[in-house]
N, C-alpha and C positions, 0 to 999 in steps of 0.2 A: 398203568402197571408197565414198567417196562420188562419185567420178564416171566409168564407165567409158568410155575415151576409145577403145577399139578391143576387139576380141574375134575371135580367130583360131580355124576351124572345120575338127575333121578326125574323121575316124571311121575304127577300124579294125578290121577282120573277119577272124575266123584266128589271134587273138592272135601270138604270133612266129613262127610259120608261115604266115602269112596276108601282109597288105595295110594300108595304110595310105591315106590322101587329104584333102588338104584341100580343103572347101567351093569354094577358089577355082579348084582344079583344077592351081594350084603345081605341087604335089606329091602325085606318085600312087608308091606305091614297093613293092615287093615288099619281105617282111621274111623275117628263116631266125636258128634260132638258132644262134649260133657252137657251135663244133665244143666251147669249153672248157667249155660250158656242156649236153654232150650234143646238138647237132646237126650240121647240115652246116654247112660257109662253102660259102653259095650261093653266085657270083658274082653281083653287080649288086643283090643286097640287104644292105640294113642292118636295126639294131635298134634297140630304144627306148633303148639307150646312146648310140650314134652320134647320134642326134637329138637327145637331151636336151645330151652334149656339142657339137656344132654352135652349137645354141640360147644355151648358155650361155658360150659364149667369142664370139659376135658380140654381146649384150646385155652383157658385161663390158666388152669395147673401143669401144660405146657410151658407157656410162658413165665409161668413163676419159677419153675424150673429151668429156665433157661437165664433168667433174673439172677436166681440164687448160683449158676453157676459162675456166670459172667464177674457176682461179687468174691466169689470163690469159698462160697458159704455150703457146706451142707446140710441139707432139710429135708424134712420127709413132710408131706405135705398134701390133704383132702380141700376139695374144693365141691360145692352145692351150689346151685341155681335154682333162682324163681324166676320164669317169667310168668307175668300176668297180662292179661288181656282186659281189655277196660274201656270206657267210654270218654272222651275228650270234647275240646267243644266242634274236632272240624268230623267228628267218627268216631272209629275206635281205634286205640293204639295199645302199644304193649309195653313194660315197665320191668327191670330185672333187679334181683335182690342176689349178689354172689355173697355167700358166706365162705370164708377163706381159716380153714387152722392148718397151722406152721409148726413141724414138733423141731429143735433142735437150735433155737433162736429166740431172744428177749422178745416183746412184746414191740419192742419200739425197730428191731432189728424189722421183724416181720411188715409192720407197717409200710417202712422202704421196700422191703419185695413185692411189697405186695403192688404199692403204688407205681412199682417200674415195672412188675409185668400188665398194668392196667393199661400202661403205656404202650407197653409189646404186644398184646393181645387182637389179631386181627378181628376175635367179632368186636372185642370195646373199641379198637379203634371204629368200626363198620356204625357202632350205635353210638358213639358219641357227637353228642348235640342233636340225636337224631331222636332217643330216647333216656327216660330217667334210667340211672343205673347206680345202685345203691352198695356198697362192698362193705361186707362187715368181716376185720380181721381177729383172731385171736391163736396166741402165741401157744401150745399148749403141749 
């Protein structure tokens, strides 16, 4: 990186049983591992899937936004993430499903946004070739 323009601070102790926090005090969160995963569903805790999908469907609809401006399009525009967590053959690794709808743009218009902010998107770039990453767009 040649120039780092922000840097986001959290520490977590407990691993998924534990806690979470970032530096700025944000976010403090109790974490539990899901039930399908061999633990409880706490209520009121999440886990580093929840967070990594969070993260990366508001940094998507960033980017498509920045996509759509650059084409000098306007859209209004929701973005969902799946990540999943799953068994491979060297461990376990994790797999994302973005679902992308575009209100103000054809079906084929959106596909282009969509595919140039997958392009601009620092976690797609972060997970590409790293993990599956699956985008379903729909124009609506």
């Amino acid at each position: 990186m040649s120039k780092i323009l922000y840097t986001a601070k959290a520490t977590a102790e407990g691993g998924r049983e534990g806690n979470v926090k970032t530096d700025s005090n944000t976010l403090d969160l109790d974490l539990a591992m899901p039930s399908s995963l061999g633990g409880e569903d706490k209520e009121g805790a999440t886990n580093p899937e929840e967070l990594f999908a969070a993260g990366y469907a508001a940094c998507f609809d960033s980017a498509l936004q920045l996509a759509a401006s650059q084409a000098k399009k306007e859209i209004s525009s929701r973005v969902s993430s799946e990540v999943s967590i799953g068994k491979q053959s060297d461990g376990l690794g994790l797999s994302a499903k973005i679902h992308v709808e575009v209100k103000g743009a054809t079906q084929e218009e959106a596909e282009e946004l969509v595919s140039k902010a997958h392009k601009l998107c620092p976690y797609s770039k972060a997970t590409r070739g790293n993990m599956d990453v699956e985008i379903e767009t729909n124009a609506v």
